[in-house]
Backbone as CSV, one residue per row, in Angstrom:
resi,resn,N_x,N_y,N_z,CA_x,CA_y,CA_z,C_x,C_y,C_z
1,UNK,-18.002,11.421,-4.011,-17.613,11.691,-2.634,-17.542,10.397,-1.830
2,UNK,-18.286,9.589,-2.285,-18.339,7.863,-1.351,-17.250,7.453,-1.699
3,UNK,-16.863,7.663,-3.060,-15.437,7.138,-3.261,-14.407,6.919,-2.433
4,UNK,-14.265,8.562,-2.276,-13.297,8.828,-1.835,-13.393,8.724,-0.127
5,UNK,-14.574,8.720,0.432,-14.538,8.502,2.251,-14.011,7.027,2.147
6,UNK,-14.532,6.366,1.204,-13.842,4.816,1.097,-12.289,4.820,1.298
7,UNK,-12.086,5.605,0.165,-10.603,5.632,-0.038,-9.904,6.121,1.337
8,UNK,-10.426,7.046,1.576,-9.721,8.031,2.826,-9.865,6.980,3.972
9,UNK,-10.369,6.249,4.418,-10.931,5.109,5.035,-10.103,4.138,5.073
10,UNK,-9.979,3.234,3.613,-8.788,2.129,4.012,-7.475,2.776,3.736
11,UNK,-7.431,3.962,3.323,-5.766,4.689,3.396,-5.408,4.247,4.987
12,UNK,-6.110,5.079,5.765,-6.216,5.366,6.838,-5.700,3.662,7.487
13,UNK,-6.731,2.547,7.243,-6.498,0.895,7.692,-5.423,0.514,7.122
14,UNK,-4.731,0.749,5.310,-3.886,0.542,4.787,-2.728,1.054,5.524
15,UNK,-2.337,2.010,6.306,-1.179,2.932,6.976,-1.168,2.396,7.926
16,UNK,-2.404,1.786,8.673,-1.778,1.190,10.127,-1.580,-0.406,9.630
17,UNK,-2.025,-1.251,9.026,-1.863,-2.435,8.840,-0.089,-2.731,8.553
18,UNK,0.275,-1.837,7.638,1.628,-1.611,7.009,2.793,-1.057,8.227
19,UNK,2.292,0.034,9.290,2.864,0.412,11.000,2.996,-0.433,11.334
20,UNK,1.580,-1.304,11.426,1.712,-2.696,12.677,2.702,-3.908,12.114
21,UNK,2.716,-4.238,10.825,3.377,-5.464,10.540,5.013,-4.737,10.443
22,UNK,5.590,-3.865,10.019,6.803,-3.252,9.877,6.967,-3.166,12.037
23,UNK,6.066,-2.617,12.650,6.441,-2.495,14.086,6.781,-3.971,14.894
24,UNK,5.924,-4.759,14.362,5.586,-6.822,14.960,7.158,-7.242,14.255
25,UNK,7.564,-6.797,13.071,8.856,-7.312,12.484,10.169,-6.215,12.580
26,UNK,10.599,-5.481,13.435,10.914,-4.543,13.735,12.706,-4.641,13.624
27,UNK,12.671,-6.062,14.873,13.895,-6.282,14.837,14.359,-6.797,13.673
28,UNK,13.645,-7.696,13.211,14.487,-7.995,11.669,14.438,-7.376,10.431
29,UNK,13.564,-6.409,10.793,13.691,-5.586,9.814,14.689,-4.452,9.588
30,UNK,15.214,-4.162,11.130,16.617,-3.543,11.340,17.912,-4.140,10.773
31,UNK,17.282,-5.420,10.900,18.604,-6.124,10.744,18.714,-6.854,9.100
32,UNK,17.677,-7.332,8.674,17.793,-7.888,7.299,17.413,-7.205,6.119
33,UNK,18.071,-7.639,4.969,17.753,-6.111,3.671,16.546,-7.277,3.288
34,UNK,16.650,-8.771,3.277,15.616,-9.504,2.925,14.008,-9.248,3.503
35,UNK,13.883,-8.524,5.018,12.506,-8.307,5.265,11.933,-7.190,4.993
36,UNK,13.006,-6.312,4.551,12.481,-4.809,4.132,12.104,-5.158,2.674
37,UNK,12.498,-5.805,1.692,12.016,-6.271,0.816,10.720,-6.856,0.931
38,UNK,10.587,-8.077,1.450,9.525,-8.637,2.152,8.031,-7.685,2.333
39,UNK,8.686,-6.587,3.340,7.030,-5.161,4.044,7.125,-4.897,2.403
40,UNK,8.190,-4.842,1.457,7.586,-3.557,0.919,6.696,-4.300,-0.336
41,UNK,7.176,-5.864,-0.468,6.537,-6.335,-1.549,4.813,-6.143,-0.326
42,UNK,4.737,-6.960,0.595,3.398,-7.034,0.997,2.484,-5.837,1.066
43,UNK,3.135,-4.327,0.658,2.810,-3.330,0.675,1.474,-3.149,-0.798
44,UNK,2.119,-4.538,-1.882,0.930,-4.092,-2.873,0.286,-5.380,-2.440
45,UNK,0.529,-6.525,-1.647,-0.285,-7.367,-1.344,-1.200,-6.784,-0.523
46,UNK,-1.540,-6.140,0.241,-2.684,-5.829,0.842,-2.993,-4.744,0.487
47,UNK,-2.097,-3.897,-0.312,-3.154,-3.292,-1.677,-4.500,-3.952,-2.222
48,UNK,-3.651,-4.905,-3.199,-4.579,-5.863,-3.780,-5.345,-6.429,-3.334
49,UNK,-5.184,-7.021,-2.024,-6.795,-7.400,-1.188,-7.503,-6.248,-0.943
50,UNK,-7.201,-4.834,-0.525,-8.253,-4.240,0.088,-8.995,-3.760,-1.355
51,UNK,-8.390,-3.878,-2.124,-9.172,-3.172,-3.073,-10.360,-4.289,-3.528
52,UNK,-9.630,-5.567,-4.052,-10.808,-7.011,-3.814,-11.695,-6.623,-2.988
53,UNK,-11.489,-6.492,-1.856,-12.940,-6.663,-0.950,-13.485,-5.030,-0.906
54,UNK,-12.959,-3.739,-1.545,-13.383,-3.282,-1.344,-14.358,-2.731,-3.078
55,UNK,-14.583,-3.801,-3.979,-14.763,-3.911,-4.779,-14.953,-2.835,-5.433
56,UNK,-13.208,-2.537,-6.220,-12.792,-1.361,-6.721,-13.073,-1.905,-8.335
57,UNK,-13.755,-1.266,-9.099,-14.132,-1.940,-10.461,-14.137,-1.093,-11.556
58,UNK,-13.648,0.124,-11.667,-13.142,1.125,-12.662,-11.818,1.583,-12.522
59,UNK,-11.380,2.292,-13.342,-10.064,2.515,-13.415,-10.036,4.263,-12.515
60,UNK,-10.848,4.912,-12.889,-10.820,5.904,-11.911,-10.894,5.789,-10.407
61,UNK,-12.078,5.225,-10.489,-11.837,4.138,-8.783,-10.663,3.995,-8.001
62,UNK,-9.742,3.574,-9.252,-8.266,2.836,-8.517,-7.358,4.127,-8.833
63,UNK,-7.780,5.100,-9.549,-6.652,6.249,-8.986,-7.210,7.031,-8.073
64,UNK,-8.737,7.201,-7.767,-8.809,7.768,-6.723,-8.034,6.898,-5.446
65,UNK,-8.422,6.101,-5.333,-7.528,4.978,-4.195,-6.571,4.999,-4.441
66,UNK,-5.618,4.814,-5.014,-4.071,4.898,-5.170,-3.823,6.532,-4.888
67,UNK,-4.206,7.298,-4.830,-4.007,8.747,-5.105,-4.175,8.760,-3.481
68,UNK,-5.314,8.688,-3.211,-5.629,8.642,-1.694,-4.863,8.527,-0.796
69,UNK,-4.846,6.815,-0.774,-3.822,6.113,-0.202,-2.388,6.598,0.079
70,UNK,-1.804,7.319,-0.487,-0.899,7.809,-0.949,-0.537,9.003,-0.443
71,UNK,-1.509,9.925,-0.282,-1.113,10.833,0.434,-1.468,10.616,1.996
72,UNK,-2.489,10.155,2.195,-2.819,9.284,3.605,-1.739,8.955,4.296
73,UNK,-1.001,8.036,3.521,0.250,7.276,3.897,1.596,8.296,3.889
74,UNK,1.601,9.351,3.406,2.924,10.256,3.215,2.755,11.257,4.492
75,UNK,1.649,11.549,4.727,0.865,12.231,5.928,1.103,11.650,7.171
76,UNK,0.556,10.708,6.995,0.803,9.429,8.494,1.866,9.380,8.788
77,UNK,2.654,8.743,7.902,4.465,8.652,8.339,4.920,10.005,8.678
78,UNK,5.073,10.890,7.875,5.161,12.192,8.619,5.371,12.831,9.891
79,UNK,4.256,12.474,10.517,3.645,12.880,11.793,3.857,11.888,12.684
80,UNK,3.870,10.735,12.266,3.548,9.901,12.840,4.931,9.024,13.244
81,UNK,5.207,8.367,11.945,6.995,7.306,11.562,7.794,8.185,12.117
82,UNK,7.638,9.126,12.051,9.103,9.988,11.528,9.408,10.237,13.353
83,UNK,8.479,10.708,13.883,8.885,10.478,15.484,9.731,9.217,16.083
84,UNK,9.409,8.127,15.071,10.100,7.125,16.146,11.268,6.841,14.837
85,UNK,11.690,7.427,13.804,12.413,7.034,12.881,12.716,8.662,11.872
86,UNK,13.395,9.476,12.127,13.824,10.498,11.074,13.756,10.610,10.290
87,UNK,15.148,9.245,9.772,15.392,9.187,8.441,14.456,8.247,7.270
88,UNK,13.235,8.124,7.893,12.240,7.245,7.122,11.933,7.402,5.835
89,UNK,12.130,8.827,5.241,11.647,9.069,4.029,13.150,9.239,3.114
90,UNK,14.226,8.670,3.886,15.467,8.298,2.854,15.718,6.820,2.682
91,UNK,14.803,6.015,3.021,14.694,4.998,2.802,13.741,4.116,1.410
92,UNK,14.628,3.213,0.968,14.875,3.060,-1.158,14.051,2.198,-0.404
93,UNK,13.352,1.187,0.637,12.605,0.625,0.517,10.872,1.293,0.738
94,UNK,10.831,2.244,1.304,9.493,2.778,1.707,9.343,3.388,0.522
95,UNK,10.113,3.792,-0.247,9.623,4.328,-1.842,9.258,3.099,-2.311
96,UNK,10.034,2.015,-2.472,9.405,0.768,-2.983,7.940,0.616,-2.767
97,UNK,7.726,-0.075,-1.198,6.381,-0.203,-0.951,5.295,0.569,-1.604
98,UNK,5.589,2.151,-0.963,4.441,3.138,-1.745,4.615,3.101,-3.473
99,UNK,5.560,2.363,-4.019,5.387,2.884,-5.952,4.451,1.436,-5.767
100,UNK,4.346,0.154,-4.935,3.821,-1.244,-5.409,2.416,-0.798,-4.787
101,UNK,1.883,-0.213,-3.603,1.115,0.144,-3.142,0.206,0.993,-4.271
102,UNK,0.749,2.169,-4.926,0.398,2.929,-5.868,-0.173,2.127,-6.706
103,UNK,0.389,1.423,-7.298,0.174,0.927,-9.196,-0.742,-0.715,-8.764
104,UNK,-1.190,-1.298,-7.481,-1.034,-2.343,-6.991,-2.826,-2.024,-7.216
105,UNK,-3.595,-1.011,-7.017,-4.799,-0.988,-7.585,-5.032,-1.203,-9.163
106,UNK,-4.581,-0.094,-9.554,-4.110,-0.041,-11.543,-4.102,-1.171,-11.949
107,UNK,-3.468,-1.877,-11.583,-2.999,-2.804,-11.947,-4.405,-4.135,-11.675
108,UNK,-4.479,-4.074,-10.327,-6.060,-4.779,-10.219,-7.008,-4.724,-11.248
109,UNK,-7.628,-3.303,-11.127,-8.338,-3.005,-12.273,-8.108,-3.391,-13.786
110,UNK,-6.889,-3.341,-14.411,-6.563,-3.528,-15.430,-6.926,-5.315,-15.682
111,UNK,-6.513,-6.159,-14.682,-6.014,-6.923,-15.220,-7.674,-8.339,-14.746
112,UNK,-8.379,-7.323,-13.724,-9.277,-8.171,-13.354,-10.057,-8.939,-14.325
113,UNK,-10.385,-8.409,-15.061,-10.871,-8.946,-16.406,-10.770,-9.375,-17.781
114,UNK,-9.394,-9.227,-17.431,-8.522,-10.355,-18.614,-8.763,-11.742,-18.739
115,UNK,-9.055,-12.310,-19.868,-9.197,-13.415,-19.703,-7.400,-14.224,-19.618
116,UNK,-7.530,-15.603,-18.375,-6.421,-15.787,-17.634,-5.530,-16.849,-19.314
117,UNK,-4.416,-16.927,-19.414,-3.781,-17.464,-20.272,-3.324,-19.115,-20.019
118,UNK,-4.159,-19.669,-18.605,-3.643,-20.996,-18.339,-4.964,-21.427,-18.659
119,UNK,-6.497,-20.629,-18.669,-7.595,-21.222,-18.909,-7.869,-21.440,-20.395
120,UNK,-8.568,-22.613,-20.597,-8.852,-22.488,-22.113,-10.065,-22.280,-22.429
């Protein structure tokens, strides 16, 4: 259950962090296909930090959080995006973000403890 108030928690910080920087870049994001690329790559970048600091260290861990997150975020926009934007959920980049957002824990987990291939 701690898990998941965690999870439900930075979903919750993850959805507005991702509002606020898409709202601060607004105009160019209307205007350029390069910054919608841009939100949606940073979408698993601050994946990947919150899960770092929120020291996610099993693999179930990171699908409860990715799972979370996820509906958090489909919820939020919903109610929320979709008032100041309709057509938000026909947009090939907000699927982007949420599939890098998704797999952007998984992927943490998986790979945290690999040993790195430049170290000897």
């Amino acid at each position: 259950m701690k898990t998941f108030l965690k999870a439900f928690g930075s979903g919750v910080l993850f959805w507005a962090i991702m509002f606020s920087l898409v709202s601060a870049c607004l105009d160019w994001y209307n205007r350029y296909e390069l910054a919608k690329v841009s939100i949606a790559i940073s979408s698993g970048v601050v994946a990947i930090l919150l899960v770092y600091f929120l020291r996610v260290e099993k693999i179930k861990q990171a699908i409860v959080f990715s799972l979370t997150w996820l509906a958090v975020g489909l919820v939020l926009d919903y109610f929320v995006t979709t008032r100041f934007n309709s057509q938000i959920f026909a947009s090939v980049y907000l699927w982007l973000g949420y599939g890098l957002m998704f797999i952007s824990p998984l992927l943490y987990v998986k790979l945290k403890d690999k040993k790195s291939v430049w170290k000897k």
